[in-house]
BAZA-454386 format. One record per residue (C-alpha): residue in three letters; x, y, z. Coordinates in steps of 0.001 Angstrom, whole numbers, padded with zeros to 6 digits, always signed. Layout:
# residues N
AlaXYZ;...
# end
This chain:
# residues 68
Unk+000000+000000+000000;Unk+001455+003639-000912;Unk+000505+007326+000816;Unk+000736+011057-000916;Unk-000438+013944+000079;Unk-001685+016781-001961;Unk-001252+020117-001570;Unk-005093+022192-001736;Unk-005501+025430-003355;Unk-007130+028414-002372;Unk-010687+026677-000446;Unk-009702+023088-001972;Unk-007853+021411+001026;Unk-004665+019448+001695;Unk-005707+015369+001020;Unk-004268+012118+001468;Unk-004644+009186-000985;Unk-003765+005808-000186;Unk-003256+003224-003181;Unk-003015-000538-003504;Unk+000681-002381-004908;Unk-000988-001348-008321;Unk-001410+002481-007217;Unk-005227+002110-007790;Unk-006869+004571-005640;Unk-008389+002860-002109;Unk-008948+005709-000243;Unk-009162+009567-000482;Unk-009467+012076+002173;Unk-008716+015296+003847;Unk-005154+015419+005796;Unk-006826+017295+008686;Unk-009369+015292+009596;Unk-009173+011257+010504;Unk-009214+008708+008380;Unk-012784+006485+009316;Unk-013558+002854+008482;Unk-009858+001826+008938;Unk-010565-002053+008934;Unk-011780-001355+005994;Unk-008112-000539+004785;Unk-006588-003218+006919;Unk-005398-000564+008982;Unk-007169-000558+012533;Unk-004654+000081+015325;Unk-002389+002115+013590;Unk-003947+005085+013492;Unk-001804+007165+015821;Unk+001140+006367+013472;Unk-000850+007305+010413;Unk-001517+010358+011727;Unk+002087+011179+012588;Unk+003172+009603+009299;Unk+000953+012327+007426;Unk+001878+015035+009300;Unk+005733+014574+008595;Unk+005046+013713+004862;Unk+006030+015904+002001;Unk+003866+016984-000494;Unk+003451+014694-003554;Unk+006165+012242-002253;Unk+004238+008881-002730;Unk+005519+006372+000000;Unk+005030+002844+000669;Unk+003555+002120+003619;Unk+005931+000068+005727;Unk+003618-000592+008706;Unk+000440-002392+007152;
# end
């Protein structure tokens, strides 16, 4: 699974995509606000270190996701 965030402009704001080992798009949201259904993503339990993990990423560095 792979991370990037986007950088918003003007009232559009920052978001996070997470994509499968074939970069199709799983999930789409906004960087300042939690991602919800995370079992859904096979991610439950991690979200502390999701949210720190966005926080210190760059903008439009896609990254793999070593924790899942």
């Amino acid at each position: 699974m792979y991370i990037i965030k986007v950088k918003g402009k003007a009232k559009i704001p920052d978001y996070v995509q997470l994509r499968d080992d074939n970069f199709v798009l799983i999930a789409y949201f906004r960087a300042d606000r939690p991602l919800k259904n995370m079992e859904k993503y096979n991610l439950e339990g991690k979200e502390e270190e999701l949210k720190a993990l966005i926080e210190s990423l760059p903008f439009g560095k896609l990254q793999k996701l070593d924790f899942v």
